[in-house]
N, C-alpha and C positions, 0 to 999 in steps of 0.2 A: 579415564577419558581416552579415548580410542582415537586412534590415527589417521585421517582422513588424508588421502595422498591429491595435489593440485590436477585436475584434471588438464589432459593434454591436447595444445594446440592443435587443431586441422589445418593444414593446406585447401583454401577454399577457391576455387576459380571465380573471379569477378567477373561477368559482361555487362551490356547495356542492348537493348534491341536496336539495332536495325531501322533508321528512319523508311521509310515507304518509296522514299526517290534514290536510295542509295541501292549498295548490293545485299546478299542476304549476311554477309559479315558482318557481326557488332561492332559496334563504333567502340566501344571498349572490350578490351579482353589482360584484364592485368589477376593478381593472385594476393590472398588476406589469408593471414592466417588467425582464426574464429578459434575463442576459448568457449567452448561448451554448456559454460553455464552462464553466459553473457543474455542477456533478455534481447527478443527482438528488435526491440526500441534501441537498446546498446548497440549493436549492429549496424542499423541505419544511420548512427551518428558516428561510429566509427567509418562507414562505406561514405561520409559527407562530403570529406577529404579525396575522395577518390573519381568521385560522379559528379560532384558540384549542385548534386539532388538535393535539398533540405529532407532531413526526415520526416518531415509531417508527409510531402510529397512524394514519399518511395514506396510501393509496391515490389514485394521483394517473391520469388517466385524461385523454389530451390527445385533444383536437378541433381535427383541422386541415382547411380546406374540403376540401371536393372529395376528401378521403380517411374511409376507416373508422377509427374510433376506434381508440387500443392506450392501454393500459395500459404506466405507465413502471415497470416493472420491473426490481429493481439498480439499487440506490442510487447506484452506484460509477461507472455509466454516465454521460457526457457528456447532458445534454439535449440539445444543438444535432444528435449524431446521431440525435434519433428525427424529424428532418426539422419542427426548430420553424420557422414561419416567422410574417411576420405574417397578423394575422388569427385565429390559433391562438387557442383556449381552453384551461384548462388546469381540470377538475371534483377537485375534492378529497372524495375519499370518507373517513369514520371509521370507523376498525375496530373501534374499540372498544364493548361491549354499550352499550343504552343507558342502563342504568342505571347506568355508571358515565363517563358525558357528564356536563361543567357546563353545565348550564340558564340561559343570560346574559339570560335573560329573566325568569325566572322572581324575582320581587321581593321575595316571601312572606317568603323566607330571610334577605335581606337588614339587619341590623341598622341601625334607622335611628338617624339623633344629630338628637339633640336639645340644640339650644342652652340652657345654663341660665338661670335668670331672672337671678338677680346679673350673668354675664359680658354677656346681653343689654343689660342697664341701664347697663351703664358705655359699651358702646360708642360714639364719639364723632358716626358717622357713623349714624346708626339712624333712622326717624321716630320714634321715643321721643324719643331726642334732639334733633329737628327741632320735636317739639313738648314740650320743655321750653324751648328756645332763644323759643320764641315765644308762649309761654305762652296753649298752645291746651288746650283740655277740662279734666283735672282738675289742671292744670300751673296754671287760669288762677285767680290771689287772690281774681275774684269770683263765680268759677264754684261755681255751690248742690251740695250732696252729692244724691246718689238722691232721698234720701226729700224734700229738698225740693224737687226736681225733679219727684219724683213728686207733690207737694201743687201745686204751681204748674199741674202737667197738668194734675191734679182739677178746680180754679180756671175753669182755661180752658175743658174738657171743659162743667162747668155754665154756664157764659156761652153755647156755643152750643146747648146742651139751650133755653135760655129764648128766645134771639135767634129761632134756625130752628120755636118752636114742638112738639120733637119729644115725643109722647107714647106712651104703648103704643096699638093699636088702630089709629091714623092712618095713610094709605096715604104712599108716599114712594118714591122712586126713589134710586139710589146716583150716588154723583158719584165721575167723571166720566161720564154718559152723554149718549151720539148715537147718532140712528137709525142702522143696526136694531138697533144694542145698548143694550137700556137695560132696565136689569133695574128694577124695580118689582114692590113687595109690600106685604104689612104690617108696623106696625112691634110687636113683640111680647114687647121687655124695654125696656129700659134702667137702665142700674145700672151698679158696680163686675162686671167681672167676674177676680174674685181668682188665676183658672189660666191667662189668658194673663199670662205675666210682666214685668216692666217692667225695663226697662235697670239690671243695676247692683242692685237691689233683691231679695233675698230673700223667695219667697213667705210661709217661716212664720217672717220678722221682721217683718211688717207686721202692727199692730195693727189689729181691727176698727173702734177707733172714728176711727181717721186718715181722712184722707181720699184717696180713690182714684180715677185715669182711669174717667171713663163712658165704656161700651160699649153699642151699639146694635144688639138682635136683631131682625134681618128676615127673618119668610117669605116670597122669593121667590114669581113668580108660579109661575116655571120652574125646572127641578130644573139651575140654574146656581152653586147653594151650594156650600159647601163640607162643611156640616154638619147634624145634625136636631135644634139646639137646644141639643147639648151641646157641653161644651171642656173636655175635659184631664181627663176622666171623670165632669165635673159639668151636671147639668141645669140650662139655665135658665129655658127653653121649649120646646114640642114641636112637632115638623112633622116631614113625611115628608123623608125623606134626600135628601141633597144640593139640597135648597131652603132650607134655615137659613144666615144670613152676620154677623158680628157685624161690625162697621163703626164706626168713631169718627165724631162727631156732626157735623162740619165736612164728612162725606162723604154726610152725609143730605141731601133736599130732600124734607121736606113738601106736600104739595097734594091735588086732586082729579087721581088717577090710578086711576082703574078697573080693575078687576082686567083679565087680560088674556082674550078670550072665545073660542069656540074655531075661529067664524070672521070674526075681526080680521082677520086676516091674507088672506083671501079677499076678503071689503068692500073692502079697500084695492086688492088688485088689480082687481077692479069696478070701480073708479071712474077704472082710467089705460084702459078700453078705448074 
């Protein structure tokens, strides 16, 4: 009986073509390595794993150098005789229309899971967990609810209204600023402002007469805003668009800042020549 030695694996390069609306890059480019005397049919069920092609539907189309393309037709056929060698690539065409392809991209489809809140909360290993173990935010025994959290901001909010001087009318610049950015304007409200929302608190649970974070309306010089006075469809002041910024009081700096003129900025260069 004579010795027959296991014929040896190839390195095959895998691709897929190229849809028509993409680039001329295959949508696949991964690597198999093909035993020789595996039948074409054996091939296409090994490559099934890889493409998500069924084998009835693959059209397999080998690229070996320095040769023309063939098409491995007959399933039943030997690969190793259609002259695989290394180096060979091996294009896996679908037969199938494309409307009945899976789209393994397409996400839309996809039903998401969503973890519930009870199975969340128990979980041992969770930052929920992590901060109940260490009794951080609403975990902590002397940590204030919303609203007085939101009274305590109010508090603070008017301490820096009186410290920094901020009034309506008064020119002032926002902090942080350094040259050349530093936005400067006028300041044109200050108050509660009731539609930007506060952490935790419900806009139409808060009573009017409670007390609430002050906000600070500045017309830029520059149309650096973000808004014309309004927030969350409510007027507070008026200026042209995107020069309005409402601003919390701690981020104001009151002073003699002059409006900006419209050659500042040329004066300045005059004076490095």
């Amino acid at each position: 009986m004579s010795f027959q030695t296991t014929p040896t694996d190839i390195p095959v390069a895998i691709t897929t073509p190229s849809s028509a609306s993409s680039s001329d890059e295959p949508r696949l480019h991964s690597e198999r390595r093909i035993t020789p005397t595996w039948t074409v049919l054996q091939v296409k069920g090994k490559l099934e794993t890889m493409t998500g092609v069924p084998p009835s539907s693959q059209r397999l189309r080998l690229k070996n150098p320095g040769r023309p393309d063939q098409w491995l037709d007959g399933d039943d056929t030997v690969i190793g005789e259609w002259g695989l060698m290394r180096g060979s690539g091996i294009e896996v065409h679908d037969t199938r229309p494309q409307a009945a392809r899976v789209n393994f991209t397409d996400l839309s489809s996809v039903e998401k899971y969503v973890l519930p809140t009870e199975t969340y909360e128990n979980l041992p290993n969770s930052v929920l967990a992590w901060k109940k173990n260490q009794k951080l935010g609403r975990f902590d025994p002397n940590a204030l609810s919303p609203l007085e959290a939101m009274a305590e901001q109010a508090r603070k909010d008017k301490e820096e209204v009186e410290k920094r001087g901020i009034s309506v009318s008064k020119r002032a610049i926002t902090l942080p600023s350094s040259p050349p950015h530093i936005r400067r304007g006028a300041i044109r409200f200050v108050g509660p402002v009731p539609t930007i929302p506060y952490p935790g608190v419900k806009a139409d649970t808060i009573d009017s007469s409670e007390p609430q974070p002050i906000w600070v309306g500045i017309e830029l010089d520059e149309p650096t805003g973000k808004n014309d006075g309004s927030v969350g469809g409510k007027r507070f002041f008026t200026c042209p668009s995107k020069t309005g910024v409402f601003i919390k009081p701690e981020k104001v700096e009151v002073g003699d800042f002059p409006p900006l003129g419209l050659f500042d900025d040329l004066d300045e260069d005059m004076e490095e020549i």
